[in-house]
N, C-alpha and C positions, 0 to 999 in steps of 0.2 A: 273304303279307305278314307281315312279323314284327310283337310285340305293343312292341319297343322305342319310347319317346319318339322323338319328331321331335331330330334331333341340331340345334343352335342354334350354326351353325359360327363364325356374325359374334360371338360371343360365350367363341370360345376366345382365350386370353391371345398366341397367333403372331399371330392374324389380327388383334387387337386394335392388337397393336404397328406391325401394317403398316397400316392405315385411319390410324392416327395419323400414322405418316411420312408419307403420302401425302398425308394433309389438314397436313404441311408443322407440325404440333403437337410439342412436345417428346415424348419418350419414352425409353424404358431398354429395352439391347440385353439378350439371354439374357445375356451377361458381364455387365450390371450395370452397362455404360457409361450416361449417362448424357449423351444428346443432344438440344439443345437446340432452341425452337424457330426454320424460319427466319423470316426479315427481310430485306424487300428491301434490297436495296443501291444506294443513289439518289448516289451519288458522283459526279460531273460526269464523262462519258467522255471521254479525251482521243484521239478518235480523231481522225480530219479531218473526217470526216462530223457531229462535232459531236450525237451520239446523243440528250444530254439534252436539247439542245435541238428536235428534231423530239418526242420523247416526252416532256412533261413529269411533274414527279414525283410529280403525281398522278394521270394516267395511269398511272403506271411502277408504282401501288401497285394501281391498281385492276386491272389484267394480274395482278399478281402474286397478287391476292385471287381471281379467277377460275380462274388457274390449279388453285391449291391447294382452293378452292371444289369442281372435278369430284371430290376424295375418291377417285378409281379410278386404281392406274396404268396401266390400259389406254385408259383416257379419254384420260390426260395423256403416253401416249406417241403417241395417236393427234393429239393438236394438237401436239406438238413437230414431229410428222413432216409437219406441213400448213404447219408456218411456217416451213421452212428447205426451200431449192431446191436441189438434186444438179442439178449439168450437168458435162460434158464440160469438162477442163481448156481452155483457150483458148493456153496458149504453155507452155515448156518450158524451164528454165534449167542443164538437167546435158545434161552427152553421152550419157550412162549411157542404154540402150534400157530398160532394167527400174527407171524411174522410180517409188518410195513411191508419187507422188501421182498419184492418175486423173481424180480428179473435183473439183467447186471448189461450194462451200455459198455460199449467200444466206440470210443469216437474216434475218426480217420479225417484225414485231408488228402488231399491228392499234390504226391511230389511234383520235381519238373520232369522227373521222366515217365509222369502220367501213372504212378504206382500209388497206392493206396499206403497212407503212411498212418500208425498208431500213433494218437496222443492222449493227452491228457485231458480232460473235462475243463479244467482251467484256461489252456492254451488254446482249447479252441473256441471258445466263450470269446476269450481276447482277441481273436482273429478275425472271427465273424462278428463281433461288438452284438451278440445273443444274451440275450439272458435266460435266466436257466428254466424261469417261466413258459418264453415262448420255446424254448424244448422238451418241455413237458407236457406243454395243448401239441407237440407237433410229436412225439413219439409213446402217448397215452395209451392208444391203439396197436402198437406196431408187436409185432408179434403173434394177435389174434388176426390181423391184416396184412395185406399187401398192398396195401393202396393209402395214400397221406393224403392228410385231411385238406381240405378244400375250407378256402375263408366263406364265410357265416355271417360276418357283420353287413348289418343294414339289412338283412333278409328275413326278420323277425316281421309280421303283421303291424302298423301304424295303427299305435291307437284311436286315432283321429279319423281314421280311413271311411271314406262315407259306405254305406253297405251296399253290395250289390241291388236290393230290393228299392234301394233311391234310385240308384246310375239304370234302371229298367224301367220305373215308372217315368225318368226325365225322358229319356229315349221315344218310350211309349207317347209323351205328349211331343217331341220334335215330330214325330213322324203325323202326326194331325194336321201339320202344315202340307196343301199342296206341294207340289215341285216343276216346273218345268226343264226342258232344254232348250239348245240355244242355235240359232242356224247359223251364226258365226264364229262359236268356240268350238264346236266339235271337233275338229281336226286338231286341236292344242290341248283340250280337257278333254278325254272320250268320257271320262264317268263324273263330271264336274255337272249339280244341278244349281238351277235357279231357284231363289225362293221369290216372294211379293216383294217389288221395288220398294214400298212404302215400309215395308217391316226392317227390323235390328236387333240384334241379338238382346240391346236392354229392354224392347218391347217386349221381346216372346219370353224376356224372362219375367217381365209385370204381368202377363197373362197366367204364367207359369205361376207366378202365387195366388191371383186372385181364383185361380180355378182349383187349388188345392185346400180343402175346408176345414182341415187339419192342423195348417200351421205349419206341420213339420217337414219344411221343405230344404232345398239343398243353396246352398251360398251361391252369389252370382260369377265367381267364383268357378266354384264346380260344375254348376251350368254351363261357362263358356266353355270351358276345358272339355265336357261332354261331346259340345258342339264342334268344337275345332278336333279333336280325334275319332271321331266317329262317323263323320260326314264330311261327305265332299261337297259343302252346298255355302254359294256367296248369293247375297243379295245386286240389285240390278246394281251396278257399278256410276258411279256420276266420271261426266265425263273429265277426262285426264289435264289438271293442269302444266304440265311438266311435259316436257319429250323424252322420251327414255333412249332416243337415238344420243340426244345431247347429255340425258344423266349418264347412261353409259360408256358414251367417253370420258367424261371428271370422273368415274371413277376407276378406268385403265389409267388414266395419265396420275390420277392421286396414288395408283399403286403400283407403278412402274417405278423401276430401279435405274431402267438403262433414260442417257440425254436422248440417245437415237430412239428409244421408243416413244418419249414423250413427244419430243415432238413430232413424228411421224402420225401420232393421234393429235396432236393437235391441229397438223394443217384439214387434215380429214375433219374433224371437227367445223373449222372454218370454212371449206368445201361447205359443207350441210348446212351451216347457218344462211353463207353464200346463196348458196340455192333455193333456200325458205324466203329469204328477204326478197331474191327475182320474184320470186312469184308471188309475192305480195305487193311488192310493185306493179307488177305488171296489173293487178288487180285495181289497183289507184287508178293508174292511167288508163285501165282500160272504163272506171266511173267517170273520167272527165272524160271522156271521149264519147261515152252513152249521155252524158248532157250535153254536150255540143253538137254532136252530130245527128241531125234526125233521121239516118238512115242505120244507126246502131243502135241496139240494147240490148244493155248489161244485165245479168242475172244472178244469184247465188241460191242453190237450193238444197237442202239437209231434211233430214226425218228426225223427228224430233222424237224422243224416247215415250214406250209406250205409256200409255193410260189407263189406268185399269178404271174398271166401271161393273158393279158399283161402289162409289166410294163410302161408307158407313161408319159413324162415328162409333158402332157397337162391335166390341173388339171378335164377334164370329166371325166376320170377314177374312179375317187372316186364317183361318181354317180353312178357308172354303176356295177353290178358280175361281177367278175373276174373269170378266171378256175384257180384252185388249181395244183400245181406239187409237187410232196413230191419226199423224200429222204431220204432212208435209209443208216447211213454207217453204215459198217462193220470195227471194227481198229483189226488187227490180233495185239498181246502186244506180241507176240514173235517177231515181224519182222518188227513192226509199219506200215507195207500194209495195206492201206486202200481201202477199196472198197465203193462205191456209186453207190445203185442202184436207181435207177428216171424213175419214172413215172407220169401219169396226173390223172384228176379224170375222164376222157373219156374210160381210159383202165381200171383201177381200183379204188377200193377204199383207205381207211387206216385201217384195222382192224386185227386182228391176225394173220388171214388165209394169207391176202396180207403179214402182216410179216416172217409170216411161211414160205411160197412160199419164197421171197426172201434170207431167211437161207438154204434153201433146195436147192438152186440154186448155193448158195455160197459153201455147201459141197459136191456138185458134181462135183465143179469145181477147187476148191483150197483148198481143206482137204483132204490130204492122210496118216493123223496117224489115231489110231483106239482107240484114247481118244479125246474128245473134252469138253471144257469148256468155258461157254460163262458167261456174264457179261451182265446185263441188269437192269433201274431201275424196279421201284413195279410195273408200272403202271398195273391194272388188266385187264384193254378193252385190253392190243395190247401183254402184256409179260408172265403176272402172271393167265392164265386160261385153260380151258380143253381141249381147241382148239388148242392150241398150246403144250401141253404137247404129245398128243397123235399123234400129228406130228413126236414129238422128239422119239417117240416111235416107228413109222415108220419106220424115217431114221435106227435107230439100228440093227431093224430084218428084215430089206429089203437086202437081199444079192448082189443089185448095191453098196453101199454104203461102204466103208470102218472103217467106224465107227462101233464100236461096243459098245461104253459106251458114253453117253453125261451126264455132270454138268450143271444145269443150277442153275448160284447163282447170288442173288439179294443182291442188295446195300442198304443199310438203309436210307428209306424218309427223305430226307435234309440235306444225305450226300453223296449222288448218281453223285458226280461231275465224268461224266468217260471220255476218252480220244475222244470219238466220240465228245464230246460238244468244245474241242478243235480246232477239225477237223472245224466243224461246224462254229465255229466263224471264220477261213479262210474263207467260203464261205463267211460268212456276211459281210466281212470287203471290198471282189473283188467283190464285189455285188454293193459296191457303186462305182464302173469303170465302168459299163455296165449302162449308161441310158436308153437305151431301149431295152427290151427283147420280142420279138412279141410271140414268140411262146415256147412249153415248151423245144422243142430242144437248146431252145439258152441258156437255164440254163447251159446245159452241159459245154459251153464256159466259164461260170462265176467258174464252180465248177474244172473244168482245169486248168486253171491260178491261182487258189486259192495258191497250193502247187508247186512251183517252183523246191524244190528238190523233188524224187519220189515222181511225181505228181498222184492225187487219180486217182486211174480205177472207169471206168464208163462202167455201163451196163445198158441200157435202158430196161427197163422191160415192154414185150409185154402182151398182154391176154393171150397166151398161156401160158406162165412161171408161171401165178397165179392160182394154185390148192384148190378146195374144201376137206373141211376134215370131211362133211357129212359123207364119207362111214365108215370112221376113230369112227367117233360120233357117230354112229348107229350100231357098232360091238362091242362096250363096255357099262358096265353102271358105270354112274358117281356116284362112292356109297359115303355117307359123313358118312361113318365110316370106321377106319380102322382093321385090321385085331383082335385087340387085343379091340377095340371096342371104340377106343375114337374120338371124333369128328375129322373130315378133316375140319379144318380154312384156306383156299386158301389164306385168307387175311394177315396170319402168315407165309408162305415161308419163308423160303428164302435160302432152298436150296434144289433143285430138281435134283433126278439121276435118268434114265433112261440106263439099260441093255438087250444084245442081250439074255443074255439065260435065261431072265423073260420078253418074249415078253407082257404079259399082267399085269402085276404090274407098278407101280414107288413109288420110295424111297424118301420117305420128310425128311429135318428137318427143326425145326422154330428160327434156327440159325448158323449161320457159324462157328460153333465151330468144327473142323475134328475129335476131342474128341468123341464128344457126337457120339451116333449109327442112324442109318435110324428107321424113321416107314415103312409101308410098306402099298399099300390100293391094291387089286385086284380086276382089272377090269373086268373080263374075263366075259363073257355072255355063256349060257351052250351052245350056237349054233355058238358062236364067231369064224370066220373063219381067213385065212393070207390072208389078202392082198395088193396087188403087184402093182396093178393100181387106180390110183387116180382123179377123173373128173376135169374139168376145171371148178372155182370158176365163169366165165362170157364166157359159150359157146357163147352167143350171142351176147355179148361186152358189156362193160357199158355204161351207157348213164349220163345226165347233166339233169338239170330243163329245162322248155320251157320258163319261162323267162330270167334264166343265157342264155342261148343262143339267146336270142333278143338281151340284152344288149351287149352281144360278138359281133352281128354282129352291133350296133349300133354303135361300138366303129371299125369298119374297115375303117372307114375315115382316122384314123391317125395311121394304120399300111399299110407296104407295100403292094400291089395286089399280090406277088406272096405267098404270107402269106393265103390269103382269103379264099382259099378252104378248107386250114384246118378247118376253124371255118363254113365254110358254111354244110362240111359235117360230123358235131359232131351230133350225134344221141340222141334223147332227150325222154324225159317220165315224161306227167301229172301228176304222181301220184310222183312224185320226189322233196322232199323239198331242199332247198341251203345249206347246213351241212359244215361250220368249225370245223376243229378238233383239239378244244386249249387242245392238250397230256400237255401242263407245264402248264396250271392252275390245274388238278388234276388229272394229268397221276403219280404222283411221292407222293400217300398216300397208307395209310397202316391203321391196326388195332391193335394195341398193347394192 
């Protein structure tokens, strides 16, 4: 199923013009003619039958309003063909054996008390404003059928039409592109795939001719049209400038009718911006408070979208999976130190625990106050879940750690712009100096030169550094009520505390207001013990698909040989799908 709009065919300007003729309304031909609406014709019939007067002329309008009423020509060729009778001529006035006429019409109307009434061929021409044309495409047949003709126009074959053996061979080459999924659209798109972040539909259609040696290829045009109804496949998304909390209010209140509903959206509106500014504030003040206070630091951390590797300026690449390398920064808002941690998807994944791990690595090595507060958007797979709370709960009552209290506060979805995405666009921007990047080490280069003054630290994150929080998950229960008995909404955060002298609780609110008080949920299990050691997330390393790693080594032709063994000895697993992790298509929602 392709990812195209529903086509809104009643709503194109042909189809437009015909519902109009048919509902008998004026309108303008594709020439520009300009025809008018009808009107019955109530003129006294001078037949002998005397027509106006069996139907009179308000009858004669109310037929006429009915008629044009059904709006379908199929409707109103099917009651023309019920109210005129085909039989069998009755006499014959030529010698001639190959007589014109075969058969002899009755035309009827229906009185007001629903009786079939005989007229005239003229009268009723003038009633229904027919001509005698379209009662002769509509009663050609009748006689040897029972059944009236059904409209025909526009169902003739387009000359122009591109042939099926084009729309098969484009297919044929769409389908050369890998695809991935996604680990945070599934639940929204089940059959929605990813193609390569770096590709676009006017790339794969440049490839699409250069690869075709014939020449005779299909317009770009038909290409996209191909692509948008026959697949369900977007490219990595950049992330959202807009809030679609705040678009989608302007456009209930742009299209409400009632005062009371506009503004009822609009204080809600104001409400949401309200809430976005607190917590952006709060974020200010809580950078001057990490500079003045040497017992506080501030932090903001984001995953920054992945990287494929290797990057090759020879357009086979887009044929072929790529390996992923992610990166996490870290921006310390007391100090602007940024840290970037990078890894591939051979050593790790991108999920909470992988986030976790990289925090946990960051405050044993560059937190020495015993307050911390970090900054994070919603997203619930990697930031806002139990996986990582009960890490942060770890750090606290683990006596290596100098931390004794963490804040974790969240930014309001579609207003979550934080200093990491700043960071971030230095990489994007020294990304386009590096044309070729073979391996994930060579990122480091791109993510070095990015910041010329205090340039980001980089830490390569090995399998070891990445910790499970199983034993963490299996020493508490995850109760969804709290203390006082009201539901736990994870989806509502947006502001989590974590302390050393309540090892088994943590403290929510479902706003950043410092006003308002904590709830409080306890975790504790009656058997729930301390613990001090933590297993490794991938004792036995991670591994790749077994066709991602065909494709890797298909594409060693046009990487150096001293590069090869890395890809020759990435470890793989059948049972392993190809997973893009588009975090900015729906890393950054909420439940309000």
């Amino acid at each position: 199923k392709g990812k195209k709009r529903i086509r809104q065919e009643k709503k194109w300007k042909r189809n437009v013009l015909k519902t109009k003729r048919a509902r008998g309304e004026q309108y303008t031909t594709k020439l520009g003619k300009k025809i008018p609406a009808k009107k019955v014709d109530q003129t006294p019939c001078v037949c002998l039958n005397k027509c106006h007067l069996k139907i009179n002329a308000e009858r004669q309008k109310q037929i006429f309003e009915e008629y044009y009423g059904l709006s379908n020509y199929n409707l109103q060729s099917s009651f023309l063909f019920s109210m005129v009778k085909v039989v069998n001529k009755q006499r014959t006035y030529t010698q001639s054996r190959n007589s014109r006429k075969a058969k002899t019409r009755f035309y009827h109307l229906i009185g007001k008390d629903g009786s079939e009434i005989k007229v005239c061929k003229s009268f009723f021409q003038k009633t229904l404003q027919v001509s005698a044309g379209r009662l002769d495409r509509v009663l050609k047949l009748k006689g040897n059928t029972t059944v009236p003709p059904t409209d025909r126009r526009g169902l003739a074959p387009s000359a122009n039409k591109t042939p099926t053996e084009k729309i098969n061979e484009v297919k044929k080459f769409i389908d050369k592109f890998p695809t991935y999924e996604s680990h945070y659209s599934l639940h929204k798109s089940l059959n929605r795939k990813y193609l390569a972040p770096d590709l676009s539909i006017n790339k794969m259609y440049s490839l699409y001719c250069n690869s075709n040696s014939s020449q005779d290829v299909v317009s770009v045009h038909i290409f996209r049209k191909i692509f948008n109804e026959n697949y369900n496949l977007t490219f990595h998304a950049p992330l959202s400038d807009t809030c679609r909390k705040c678009d989608n209010f302007e456009v209930k209140i742009l299209a409400s009718d009632s005062d009371v509903e506009k503004n009822n959206l609009s204080v809600q509106k104001k409400l949401h911006l309200t809430k976005a500014e607190l917590a952006r504030s709060q974020m200010r003040a809580d950078r001057l408070n990490a500079k003045t206070n040497e017992n506080v630091t501030a932090i903001a951390f984001d995953l920054m979208k992945t990287l494929p590797t290797p990057v090759l300026t020879t357009g086979v690449c887009y044929y072929k999976r790529q390996m992923w390398t992610y990166c996490l920064g870290i921006h310390n808002l007391g100090t602007d130190q940024v840290t970037m941690f990078v890894w591939d998807e051979s050593v790790a994944s991108r999920g909470p625990q992988e986030v976790g791990s990289c925090i946990l690595y960051y405050i044993k090595h560059y937190v020495k106050t015993t307050k911390l507060i970090m900054y994070s958007d919603q997203c619930g797979g990697q930031n806002r879940n139990i996986k990582l709370s009960v890490l942060c709960q770890y750090i606290v009552s683990h006596p290596n750690y100098v931390v004794n209290e963490i804040d974790h506060k969240f930014l309001v979805s579609g207003h979550s712009y934080l200093p990491c995405d700043q960071d971030f666009g230095l990489v994007e921007k020294q990304k386009k100096l590096f044309k070729d990047i073979f391996v994930p080490d060579n990122w480091f280069d791109v993510i070095r030169a990015a910041r010329k003054k205090e340039p980001f630290i980089i830490v390569k994150m090995k399998a070891e550094h990445f910790i499970s929080t199983k034993k963490l998950e299996c020493n508490i229960v995850n109760r969804k009520r709290s203390l006082d008995g009201s539901k736990v909404e994870w989806l509502k955060f947006q502001w989590l505390r974590f302390k050393k002298d309540e090892p088994f609780k943590f403290f929510y609110k479902y706003s950043n207001n410092p006003i308002l008080e904590f709830s409080h949920v306890d975790i504790k299990k009656r058997n729930s013990i301390t613990i001090t050691e933590l297993d490794l997330l991938y004792p036995q390393g991670n591994t790749i698909s077994e066709l991602k790693k065909k494709d890797l080594i298909a594409l060693l032709d046009y990487v150096p040989p001293i590069y090869h063994d890395f890809y020759k000895n990435l470890k793989t697993d059948k049972t392993k799908s190809d997973v893009i992790d588009t975090q900015s298509i729906s890393s950054d929602s909420e439940d309000e």
